[in-house]
C-alpha positions as CSV (number, residue, x, y, z in Angstrom):
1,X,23.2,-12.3,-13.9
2,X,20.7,-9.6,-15.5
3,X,17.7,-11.7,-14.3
4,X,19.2,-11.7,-10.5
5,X,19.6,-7.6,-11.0
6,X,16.1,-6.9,-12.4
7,X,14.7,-9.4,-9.5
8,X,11.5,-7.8,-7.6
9,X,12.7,-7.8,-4.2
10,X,9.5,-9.3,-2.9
11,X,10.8,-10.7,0.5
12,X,12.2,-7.0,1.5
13,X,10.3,-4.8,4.1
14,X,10.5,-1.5,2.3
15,X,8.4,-4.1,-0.8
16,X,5.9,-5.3,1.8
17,X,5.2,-1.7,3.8
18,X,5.0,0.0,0.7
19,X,2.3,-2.8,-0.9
20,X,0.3,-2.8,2.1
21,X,0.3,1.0,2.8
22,X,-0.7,2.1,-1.0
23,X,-3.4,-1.4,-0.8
24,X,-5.0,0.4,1.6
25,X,-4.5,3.9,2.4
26,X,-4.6,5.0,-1.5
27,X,-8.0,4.0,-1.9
28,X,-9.3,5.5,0.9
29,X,-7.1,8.5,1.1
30,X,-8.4,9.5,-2.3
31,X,-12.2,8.6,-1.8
32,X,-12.2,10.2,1.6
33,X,-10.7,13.7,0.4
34,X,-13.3,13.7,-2.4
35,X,-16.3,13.0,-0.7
36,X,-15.1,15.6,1.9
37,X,-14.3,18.1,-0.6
38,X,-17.8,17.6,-2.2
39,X,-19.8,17.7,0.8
40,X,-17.6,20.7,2.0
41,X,-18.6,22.7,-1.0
42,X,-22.0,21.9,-1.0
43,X,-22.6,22.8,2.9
44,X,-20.8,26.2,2.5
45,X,-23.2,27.2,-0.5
46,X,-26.2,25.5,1.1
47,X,-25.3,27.5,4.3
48,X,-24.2,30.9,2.6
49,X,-27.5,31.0,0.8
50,X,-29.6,30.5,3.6
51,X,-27.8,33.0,5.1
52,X,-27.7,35.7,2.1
53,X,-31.1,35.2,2.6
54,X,-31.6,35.9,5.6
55,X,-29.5,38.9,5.5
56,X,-31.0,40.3,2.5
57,X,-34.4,40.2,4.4
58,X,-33.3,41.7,7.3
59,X,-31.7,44.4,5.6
60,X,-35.2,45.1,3.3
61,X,-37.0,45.9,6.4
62,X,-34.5,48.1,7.6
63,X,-34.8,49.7,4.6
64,X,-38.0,49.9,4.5
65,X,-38.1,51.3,8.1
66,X,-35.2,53.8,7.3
67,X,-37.7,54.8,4.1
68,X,-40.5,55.2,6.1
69,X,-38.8,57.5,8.9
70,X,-37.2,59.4,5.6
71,X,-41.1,60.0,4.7
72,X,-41.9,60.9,7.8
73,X,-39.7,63.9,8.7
74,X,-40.3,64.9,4.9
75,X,-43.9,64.9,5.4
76,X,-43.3,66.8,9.3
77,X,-41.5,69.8,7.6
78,X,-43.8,70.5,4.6
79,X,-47.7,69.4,5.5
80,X,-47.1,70.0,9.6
81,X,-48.7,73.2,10.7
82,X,-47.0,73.6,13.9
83,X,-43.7,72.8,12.2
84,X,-44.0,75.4,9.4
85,X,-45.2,77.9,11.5
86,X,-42.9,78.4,14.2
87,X,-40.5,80.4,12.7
88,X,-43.5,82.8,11.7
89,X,-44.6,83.2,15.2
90,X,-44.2,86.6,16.1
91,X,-45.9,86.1,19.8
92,X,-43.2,84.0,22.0
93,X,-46.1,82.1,24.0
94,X,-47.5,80.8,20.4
95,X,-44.1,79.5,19.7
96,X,-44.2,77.5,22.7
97,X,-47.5,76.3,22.4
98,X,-46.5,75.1,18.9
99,X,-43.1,73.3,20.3
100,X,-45.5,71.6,23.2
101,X,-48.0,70.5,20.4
102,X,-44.9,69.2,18.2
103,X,-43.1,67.3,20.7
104,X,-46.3,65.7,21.7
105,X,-47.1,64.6,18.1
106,X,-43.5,63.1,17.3
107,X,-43.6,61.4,20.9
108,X,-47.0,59.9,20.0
109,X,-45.3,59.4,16.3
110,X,-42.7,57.2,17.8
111,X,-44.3,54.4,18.0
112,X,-44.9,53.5,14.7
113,X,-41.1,53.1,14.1
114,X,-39.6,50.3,15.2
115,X,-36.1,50.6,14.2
116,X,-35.7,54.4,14.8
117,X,-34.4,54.9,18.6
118,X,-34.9,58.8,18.2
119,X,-36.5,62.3,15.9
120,X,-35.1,65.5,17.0
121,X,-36.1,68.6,15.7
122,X,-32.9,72.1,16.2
123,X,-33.8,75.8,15.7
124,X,-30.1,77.3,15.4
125,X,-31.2,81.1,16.0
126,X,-33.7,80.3,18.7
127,X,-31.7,77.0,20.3
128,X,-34.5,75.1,20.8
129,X,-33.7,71.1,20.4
130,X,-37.0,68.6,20.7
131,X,-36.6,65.0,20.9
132,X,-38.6,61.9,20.9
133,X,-37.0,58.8,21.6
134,X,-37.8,54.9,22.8
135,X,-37.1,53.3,25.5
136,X,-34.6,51.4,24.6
137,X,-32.0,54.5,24.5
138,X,-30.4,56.3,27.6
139,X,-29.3,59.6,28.7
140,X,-26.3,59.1,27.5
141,X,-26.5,58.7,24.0
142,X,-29.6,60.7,23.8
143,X,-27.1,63.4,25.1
144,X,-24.4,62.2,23.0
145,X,-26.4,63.2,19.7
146,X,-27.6,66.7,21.2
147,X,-23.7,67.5,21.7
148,X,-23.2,66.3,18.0
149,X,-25.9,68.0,16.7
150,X,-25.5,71.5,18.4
151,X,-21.7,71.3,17.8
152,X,-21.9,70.6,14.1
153,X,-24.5,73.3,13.8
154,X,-22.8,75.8,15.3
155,X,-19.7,75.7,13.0
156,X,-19.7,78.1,9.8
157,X,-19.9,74.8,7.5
158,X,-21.8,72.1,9.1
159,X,-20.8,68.7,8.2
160,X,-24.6,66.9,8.3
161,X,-25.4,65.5,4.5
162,X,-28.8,66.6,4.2
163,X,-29.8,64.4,1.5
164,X,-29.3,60.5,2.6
165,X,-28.8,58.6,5.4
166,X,-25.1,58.6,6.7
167,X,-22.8,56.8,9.2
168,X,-21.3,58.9,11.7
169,X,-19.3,57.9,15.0
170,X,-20.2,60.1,18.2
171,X,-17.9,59.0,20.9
172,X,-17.2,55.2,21.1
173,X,-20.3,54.3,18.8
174,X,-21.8,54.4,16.0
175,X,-25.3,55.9,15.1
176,X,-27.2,56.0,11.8
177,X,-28.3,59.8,11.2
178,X,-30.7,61.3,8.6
179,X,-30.7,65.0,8.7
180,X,-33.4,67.4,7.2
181,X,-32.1,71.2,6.8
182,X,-35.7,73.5,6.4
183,X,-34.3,77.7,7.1
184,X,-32.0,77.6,9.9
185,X,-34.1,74.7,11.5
186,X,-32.5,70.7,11.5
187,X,-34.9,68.3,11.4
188,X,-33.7,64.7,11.5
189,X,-33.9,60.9,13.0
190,X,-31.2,58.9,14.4
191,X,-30.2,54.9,15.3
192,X,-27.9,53.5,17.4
193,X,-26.4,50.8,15.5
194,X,-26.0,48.7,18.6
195,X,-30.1,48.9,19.0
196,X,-30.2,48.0,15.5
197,X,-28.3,44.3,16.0
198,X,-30.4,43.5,19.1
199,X,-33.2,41.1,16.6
200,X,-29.9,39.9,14.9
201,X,-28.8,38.4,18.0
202,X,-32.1,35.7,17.5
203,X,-30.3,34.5,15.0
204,X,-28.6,31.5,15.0
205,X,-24.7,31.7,13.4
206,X,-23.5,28.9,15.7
207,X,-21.8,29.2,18.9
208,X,-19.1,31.4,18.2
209,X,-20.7,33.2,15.0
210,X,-21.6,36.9,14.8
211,X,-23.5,38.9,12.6
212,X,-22.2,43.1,12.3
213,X,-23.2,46.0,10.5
214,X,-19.7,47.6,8.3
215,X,-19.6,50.6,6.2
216,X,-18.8,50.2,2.9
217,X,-15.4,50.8,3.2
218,X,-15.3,47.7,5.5
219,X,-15.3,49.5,8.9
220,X,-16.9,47.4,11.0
221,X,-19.8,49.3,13.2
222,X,-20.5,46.8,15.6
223,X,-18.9,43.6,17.6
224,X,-15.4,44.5,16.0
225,X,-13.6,42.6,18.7
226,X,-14.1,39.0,16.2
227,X,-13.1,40.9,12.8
228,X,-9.5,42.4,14.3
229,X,-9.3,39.2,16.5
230,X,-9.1,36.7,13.8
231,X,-8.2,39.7,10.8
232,X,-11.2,39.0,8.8
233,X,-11.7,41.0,5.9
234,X,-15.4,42.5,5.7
235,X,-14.5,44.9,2.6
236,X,-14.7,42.7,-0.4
237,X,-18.2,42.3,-3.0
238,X,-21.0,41.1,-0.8
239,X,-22.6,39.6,-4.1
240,X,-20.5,36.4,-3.0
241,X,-19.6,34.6,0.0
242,X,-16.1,33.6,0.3
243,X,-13.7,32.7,3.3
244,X,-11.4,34.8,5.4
245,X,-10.0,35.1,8.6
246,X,-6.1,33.6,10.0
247,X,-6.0,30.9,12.4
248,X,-10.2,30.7,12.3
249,X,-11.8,30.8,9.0
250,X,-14.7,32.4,8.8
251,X,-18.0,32.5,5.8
252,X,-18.7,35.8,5.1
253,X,-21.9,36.7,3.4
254,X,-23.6,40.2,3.4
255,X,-26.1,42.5,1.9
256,X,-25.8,46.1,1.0
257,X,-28.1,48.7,2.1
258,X,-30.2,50.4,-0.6
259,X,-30.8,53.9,1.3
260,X,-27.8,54.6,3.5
261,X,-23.7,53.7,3.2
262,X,-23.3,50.4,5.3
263,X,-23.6,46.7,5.0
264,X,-25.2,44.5,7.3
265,X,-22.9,41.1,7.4
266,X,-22.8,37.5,8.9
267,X,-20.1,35.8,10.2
268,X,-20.3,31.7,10.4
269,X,-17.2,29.7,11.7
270,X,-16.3,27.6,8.7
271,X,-15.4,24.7,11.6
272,X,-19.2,25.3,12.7
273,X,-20.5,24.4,9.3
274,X,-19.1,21.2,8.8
275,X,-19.0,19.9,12.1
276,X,-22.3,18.3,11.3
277,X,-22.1,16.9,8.0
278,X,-24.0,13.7,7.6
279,X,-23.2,12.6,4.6
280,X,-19.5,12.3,5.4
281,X,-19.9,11.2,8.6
282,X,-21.5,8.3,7.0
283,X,-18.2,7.9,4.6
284,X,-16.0,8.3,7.6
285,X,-18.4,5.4,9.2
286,X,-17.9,3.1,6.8
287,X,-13.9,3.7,6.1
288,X,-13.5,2.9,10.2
289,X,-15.7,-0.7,9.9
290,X,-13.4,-1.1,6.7
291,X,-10.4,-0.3,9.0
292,X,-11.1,-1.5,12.0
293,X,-11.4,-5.1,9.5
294,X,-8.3,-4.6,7.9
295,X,-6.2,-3.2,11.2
296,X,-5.7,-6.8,12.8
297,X,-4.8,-7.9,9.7
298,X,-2.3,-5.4,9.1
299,X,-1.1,-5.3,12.8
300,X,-0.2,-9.1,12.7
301,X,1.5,-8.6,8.8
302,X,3.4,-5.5,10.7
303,X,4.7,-7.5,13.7
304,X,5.6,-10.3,12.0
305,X,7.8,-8.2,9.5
306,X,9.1,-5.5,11.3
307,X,8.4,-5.4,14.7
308,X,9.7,-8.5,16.1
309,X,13.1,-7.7,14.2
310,X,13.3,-4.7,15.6
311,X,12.0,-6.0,19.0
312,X,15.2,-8.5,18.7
313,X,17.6,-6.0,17.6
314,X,16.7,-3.4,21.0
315,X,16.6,-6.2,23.2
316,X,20.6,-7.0,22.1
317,X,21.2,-3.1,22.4
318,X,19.7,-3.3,25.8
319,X,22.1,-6.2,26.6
320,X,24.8,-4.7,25.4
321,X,24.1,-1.3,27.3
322,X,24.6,-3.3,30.5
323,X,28.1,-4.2,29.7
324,X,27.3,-7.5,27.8
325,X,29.6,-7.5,25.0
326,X,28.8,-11.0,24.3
327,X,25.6,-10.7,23.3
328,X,25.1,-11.7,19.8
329,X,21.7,-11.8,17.7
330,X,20.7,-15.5,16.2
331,X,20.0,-16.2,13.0
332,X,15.8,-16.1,12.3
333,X,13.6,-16.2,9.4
334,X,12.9,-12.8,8.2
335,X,13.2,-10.2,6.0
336,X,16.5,-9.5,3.8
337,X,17.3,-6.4,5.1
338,X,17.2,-7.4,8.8
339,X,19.1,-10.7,8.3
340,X,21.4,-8.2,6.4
341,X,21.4,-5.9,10.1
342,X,21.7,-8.9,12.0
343,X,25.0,-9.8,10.5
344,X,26.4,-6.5,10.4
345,X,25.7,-6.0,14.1
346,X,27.1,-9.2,14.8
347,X,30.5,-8.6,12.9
348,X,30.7,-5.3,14.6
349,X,30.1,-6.0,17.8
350,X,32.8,-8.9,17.7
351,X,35.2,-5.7,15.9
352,X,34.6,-3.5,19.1
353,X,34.9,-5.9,21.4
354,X,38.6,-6.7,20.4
355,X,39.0,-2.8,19.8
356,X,37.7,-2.4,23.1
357,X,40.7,-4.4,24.8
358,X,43.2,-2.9,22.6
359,X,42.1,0.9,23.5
360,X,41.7,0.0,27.5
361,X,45.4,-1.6,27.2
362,X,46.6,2.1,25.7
363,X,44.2,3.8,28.0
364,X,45.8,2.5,31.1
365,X,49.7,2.2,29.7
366,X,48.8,6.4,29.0
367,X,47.3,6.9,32.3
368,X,50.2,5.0,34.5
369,X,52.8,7.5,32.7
370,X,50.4,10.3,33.3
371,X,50.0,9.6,36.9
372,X,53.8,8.7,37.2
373,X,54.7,12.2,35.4
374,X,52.6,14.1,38.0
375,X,53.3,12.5,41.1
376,X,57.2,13.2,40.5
377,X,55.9,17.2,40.0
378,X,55.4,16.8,43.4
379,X,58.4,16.5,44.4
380,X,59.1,19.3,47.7
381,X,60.2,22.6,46.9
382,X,61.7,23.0,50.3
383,X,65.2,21.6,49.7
384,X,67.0,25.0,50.3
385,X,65.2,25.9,52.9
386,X,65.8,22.2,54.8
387,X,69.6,22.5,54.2
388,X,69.4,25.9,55.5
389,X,67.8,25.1,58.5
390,X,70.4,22.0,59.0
391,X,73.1,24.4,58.8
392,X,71.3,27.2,61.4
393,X,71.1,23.8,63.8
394,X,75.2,23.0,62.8
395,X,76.1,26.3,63.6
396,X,74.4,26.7,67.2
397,X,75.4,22.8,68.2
398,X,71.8,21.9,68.7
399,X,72.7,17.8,68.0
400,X,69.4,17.3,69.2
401,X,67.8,18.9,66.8
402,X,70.0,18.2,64.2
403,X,69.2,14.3,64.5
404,X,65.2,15.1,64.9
405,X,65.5,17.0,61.2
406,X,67.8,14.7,59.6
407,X,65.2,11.9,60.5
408,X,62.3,13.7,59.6
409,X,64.0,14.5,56.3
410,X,64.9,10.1,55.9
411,X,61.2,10.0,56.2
412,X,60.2,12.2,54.0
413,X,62.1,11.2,51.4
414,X,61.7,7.9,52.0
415,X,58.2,7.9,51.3
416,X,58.5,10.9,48.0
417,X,61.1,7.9,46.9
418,X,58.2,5.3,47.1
419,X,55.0,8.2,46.2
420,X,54.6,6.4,43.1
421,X,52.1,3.7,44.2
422,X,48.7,4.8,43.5
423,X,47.7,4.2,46.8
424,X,48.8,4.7,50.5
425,X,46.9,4.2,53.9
426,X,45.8,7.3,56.3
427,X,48.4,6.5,58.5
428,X,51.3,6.5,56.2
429,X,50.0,9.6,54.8
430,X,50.0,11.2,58.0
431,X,53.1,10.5,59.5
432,X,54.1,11.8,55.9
433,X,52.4,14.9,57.1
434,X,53.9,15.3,60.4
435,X,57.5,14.8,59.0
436,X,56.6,18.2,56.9
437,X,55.0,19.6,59.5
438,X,57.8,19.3,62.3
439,X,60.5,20.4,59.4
440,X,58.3,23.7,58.7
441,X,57.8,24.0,63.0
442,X,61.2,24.2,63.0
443,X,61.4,26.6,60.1
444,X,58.7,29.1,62.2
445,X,59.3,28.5,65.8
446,X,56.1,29.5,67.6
447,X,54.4,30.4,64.3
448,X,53.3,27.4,63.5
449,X,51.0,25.4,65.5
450,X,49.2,21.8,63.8
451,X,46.0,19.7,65.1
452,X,45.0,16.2,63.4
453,X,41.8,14.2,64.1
454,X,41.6,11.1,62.6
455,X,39.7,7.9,64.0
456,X,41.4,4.8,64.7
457,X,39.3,2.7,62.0
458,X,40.1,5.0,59.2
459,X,44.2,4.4,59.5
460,X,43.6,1.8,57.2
461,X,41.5,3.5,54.5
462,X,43.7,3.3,51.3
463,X,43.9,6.9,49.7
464,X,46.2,8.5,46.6
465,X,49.3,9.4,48.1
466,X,50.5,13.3,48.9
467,X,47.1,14.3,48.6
468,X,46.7,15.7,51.8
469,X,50.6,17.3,51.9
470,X,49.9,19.0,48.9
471,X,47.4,21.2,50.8
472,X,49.5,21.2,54.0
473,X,51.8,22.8,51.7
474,X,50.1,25.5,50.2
475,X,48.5,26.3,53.3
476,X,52.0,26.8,54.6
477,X,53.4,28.8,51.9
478,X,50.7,31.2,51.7
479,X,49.0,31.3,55.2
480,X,52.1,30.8,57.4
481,X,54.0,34.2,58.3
482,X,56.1,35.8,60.9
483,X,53.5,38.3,61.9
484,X,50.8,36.0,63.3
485,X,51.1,32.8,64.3
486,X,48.8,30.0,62.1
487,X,46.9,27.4,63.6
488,X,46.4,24.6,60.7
489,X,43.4,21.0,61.6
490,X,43.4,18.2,59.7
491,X,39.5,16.5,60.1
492,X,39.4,13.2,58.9
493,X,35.3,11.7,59.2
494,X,33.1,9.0,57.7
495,X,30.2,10.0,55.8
496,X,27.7,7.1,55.6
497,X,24.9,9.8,54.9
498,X,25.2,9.1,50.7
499,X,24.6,6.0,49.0
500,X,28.0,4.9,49.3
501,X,30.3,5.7,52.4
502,X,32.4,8.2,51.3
503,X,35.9,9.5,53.5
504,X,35.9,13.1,54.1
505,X,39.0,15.4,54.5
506,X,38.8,18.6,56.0
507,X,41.9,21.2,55.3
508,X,41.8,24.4,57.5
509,X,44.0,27.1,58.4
510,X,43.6,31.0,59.9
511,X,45.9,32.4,57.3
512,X,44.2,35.4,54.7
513,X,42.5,32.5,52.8
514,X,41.8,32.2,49.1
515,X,41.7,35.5,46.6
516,X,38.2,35.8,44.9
517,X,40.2,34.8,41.6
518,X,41.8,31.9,42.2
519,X,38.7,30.0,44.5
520,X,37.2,31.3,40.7
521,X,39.9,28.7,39.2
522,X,40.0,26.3,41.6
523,X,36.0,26.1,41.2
524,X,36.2,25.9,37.2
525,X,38.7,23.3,37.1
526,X,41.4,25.5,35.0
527,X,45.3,25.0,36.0
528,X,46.0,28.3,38.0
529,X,49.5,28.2,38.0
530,X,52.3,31.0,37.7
531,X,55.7,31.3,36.6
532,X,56.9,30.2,39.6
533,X,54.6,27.1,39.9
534,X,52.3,28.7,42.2
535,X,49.1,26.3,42.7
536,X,50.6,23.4,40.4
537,X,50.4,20.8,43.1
538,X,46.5,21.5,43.8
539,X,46.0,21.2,40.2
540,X,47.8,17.8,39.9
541,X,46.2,16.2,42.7
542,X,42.9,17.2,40.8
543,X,43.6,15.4,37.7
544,X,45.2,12.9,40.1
545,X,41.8,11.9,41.4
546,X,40.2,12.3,38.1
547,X,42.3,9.7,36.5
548,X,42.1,7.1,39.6
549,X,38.3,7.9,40.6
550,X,36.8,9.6,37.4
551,X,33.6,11.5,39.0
552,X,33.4,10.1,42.3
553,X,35.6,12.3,44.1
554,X,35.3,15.8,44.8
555,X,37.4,18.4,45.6
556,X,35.5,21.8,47.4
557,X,36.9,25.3,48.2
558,X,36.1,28.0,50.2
559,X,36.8,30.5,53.2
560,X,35.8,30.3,56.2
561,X,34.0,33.5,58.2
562,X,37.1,34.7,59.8
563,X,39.1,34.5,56.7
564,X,41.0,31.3,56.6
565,X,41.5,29.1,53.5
566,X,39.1,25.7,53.6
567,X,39.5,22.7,51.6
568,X,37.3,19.3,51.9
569,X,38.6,16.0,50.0
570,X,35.5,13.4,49.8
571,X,37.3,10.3,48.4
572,X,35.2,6.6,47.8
573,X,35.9,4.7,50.8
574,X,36.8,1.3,49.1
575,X,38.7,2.3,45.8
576,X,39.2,0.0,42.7
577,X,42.4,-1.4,44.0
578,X,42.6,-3.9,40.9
579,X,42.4,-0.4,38.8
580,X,44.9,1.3,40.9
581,X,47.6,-1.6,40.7
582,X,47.1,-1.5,36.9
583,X,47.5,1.8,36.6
């Protein structure tokens, strides 16, 4: 007994998937995620320092250039004789002669700097502004740092550091600025940082990498589209590289600039650096020969274990879907737990098939005493107003008349008395009709006139029965008054146009037609009935039809353009009879 508990289920399929996916996806999985996150590790450094490097070379020669321009307008304001003598001039024409001589020299000067786009020179009391620039610039920003410059100037504190290099943003962009301040004169150089990335864009950060220039409170000067794109942050210590951004990572690695406040930084998709790693592509070579060994192996283990039980098992379902209740699995060599599945579905199956019978049985018993309750609801409601009228006849000795109604009435009642068969032909339904209809003529003399159109060949065409009086009646009862006089059509047509011919039945009077709320109710199926049992006889034939054809018939309604109620019956052309006399 203990020894049968404690046995290793060694035939079961959870045993033999679990085996065979730890034999060989354990292995793997674990030397595959090391040597990935080894060679990961080792690329991003390998790349981040050949990177740092490069940044931190780029960034000394900026600063060297920035140190050399810082020299040069040092040098311009104390050793340059035009310079220091202009605001000692006394004569205006030596002034300008010393301003021609000075913008010659700084123009001729310009070309020694490669990184500086521009030197001005600002007298505020005389409001004289000389500039040198390369070609490189245009108006526009050469125009853009006069505005700045005069503006600041002007005010009665000037905000212009005068003792380093600074960042400053003049419209949309961003320009590097190094300001001298000699009397009331402003002597100073100034880069477009824009100009400044134009030999970064040599270098290669992959395809969608970027390389910027950020203060060094992490405001990106430059290409800031990729940092508030992807939400990188570009304010943490440069001294390392480390990863950032949301749904693209990104390696950030930077350098920090010695003479001014800004940061020159590159940007390298993490996906770019290891989409060529060779070293793991070599791992990942050898784990696919090593699967693509073991795979047929595997595959023929897997469908002889599970998928040709389960393969067995659908193709029953599938038989069963059909309507085969018979259908029953045989007994195979396999695993416990599907022999186990086979004999369950096999004992159930045989369990809802006699359940099956029993609940149809009930079904049909309940829906014979449903369809029995409702037809005798529609019963007429015009009793009264028959025996009235057979007393107005009495009383004016119109025999004639008299024996038409009383005969109308025998065969009206005849067929209510016998309105509990499920179904009736068109014909017998019709001459139903036109018993009703020649009691209510006599009801509303000239008020009352009634057309029917009904091929020979659809006589025969079995239908519920009273379906079509019920209509007749509530077309009378609301359409027919002594004001105007009513014109009701029967149509009767065969549509061949669906897959199955179908008989269509067309209702249509000239009366006021349907209020907007109860076509609402009709429409949604809900019983729209009052106290007085108003509508109750459309809403039994429509669970009438529901029980005998479930979905297949269809009951429409609508008014027509001048008003009058309309009503289309499509019924199936060929019922179940066999259903119908069970029911």
């Amino acid at each position: 007994m203990t020894g049968r508990f404690f046995r290793i289920p060694f035939n079961s399929i959870r045993f033999k998937l679990i085996v065979g996916v730890v034999l060989i996806t354990v292995p793997l999985s674990l030397l595959l995620i090391y040597t990935n996150y080894y060679a990961i590790g080792v690329v991003r450094s390998q790349v981040a320092d050949s990177n740092k490097k490069m940044m931190s070379l780029y960034m000394g020669q900026i600063d060297e250039q920035l140190r050399f321009a810082e020299s040069y307008l040092m040098g311009l304001t104390i050793a340059e004789a035009d310079f220091t003598g202009i605001e000692n001039k006394v004569s205006e024409s030596e002034r300008i002669f010393a301003l021609s001589r000075l913008s010659n020299r700084i123009t001729e000067n310009m070309l020694n700097f490669k990184s500086v786009d521009g030197f001005f020179i600002y007298s505020v009391p005389n409001q004289y502004y000389l500039n040198a620039f390369r070609e490189v610039t245009n108006y526009a920003e050469r125009e853009s740092v006069r505005n700045f410059i005069e503006d600041e100037t002007g005010k009665a504190t000037p905000n212009l550091p005068i003792n380093r290099w600074y960042v400053q943003e003049i419209g949309e962009k961003y320009y590097l600025l190094r300001t001298i301040k000699v009397s009331d004169t402003y002597v100073g150089t100034w880069i477009l940082f824009d100009n400044l990335m134009m030999p970064l864009n040599l270098i290669g950060l992959g395809e969608n990498g970027e390389a910027l220039f950020t203060t060094n409170n992490g405001v990106p000067l430059v290409n800031a589209e990729i940092v508030r794109d992807n939400r990188l942050d570009v304010n943490k210590n440069l001294q390392h590289y480390y990863l950032s951004g949301d749904a693209h990572r990104y390696l950030v690695v930077g350098e920090k600039s010695a003479v001014g406040n800004f940061n020159l930084i590159a940007l390298i998709p993490d996906e770019q650096i290891l989409r060529n790693l060779p070293i793991l592509r070599n791992i990942v070579n050898c784990i696919l020969i090593g699967v693509l060994i073991l795979l047929p192996v595997c595959l023929l283990l897997l469908r002889k274990t599970v998928l040709l039980p389960i393969n067995r098992l659908i193709l029953a379902m599938k038989r069963i879907k059909d309507g085969n209740l018979d259908m029953r699995i045989q007994s195979f060599r396999t695993s416990d737990e599907f022999q186990l599945v086979y004999e369950t579905f096999n004992n159930m199956m045989s369990q809802i098939q006699e359940l099956r019978i029993h609940v149809y049985e009930e079904q049909m018993n309940k829906q014979k005493a449903e369809l029995q309750h409702l037809q005798l609801q529609i019963n007429p409601h015009f009793y009264l107003n028959s025996l009235n009228i057979m007393h107005t006849l009495a009383r004016a000795k119109n025999y004639a008349l008299i024996e038409e109604m009383a005969q109308c009435l025998v065969g009206y009642f005849r067929y209510m008395f016998r309105s509990n068969l499920t179904f009736v032909s068109v014909q017998e339904e019709l001459q139903h009709v036109r018993n009703y209809l020649r009691i209510q003529e006599l009801r509303f003399p000239n008020h009352l006139q009634c057309t029917i159109h009904v091929p020979d060949y659809l006589l025969r065409t079995p239908i519920p029965p009273l379906v079509v009086q019920t209509f007749v009646e509530n077309a009378i009862k609301h359409a027919v008054t002594m004001d105007e006089p009513v014109l009701l059509t029967i149509d009767m047509e065969l549509d061949d146009a669906a897959v199955a011919p179908t008989l269509k039945i067309t209702i249509q009077d000239t009366g006021p037609g349907f209020p907007e709320d109860v076509l609402e109710g009709f429409r949604s199926g809900t019983q729209m009935t009052s106290t007085q049992g108003e509508h109750i006889g459309i809403w039994n034939v429509q669970q009438r039809l529901l029980l005998l054809y479930q979905s297949r018939a269809e009951i429409s309604f609508a008014n027509s353009a001048s008003g009058g109620a309309v009503i289309v019956i499509t019924l199936p052309l060929q019922p179940d009879m066999e259903k119908g006399e069970r029911l």
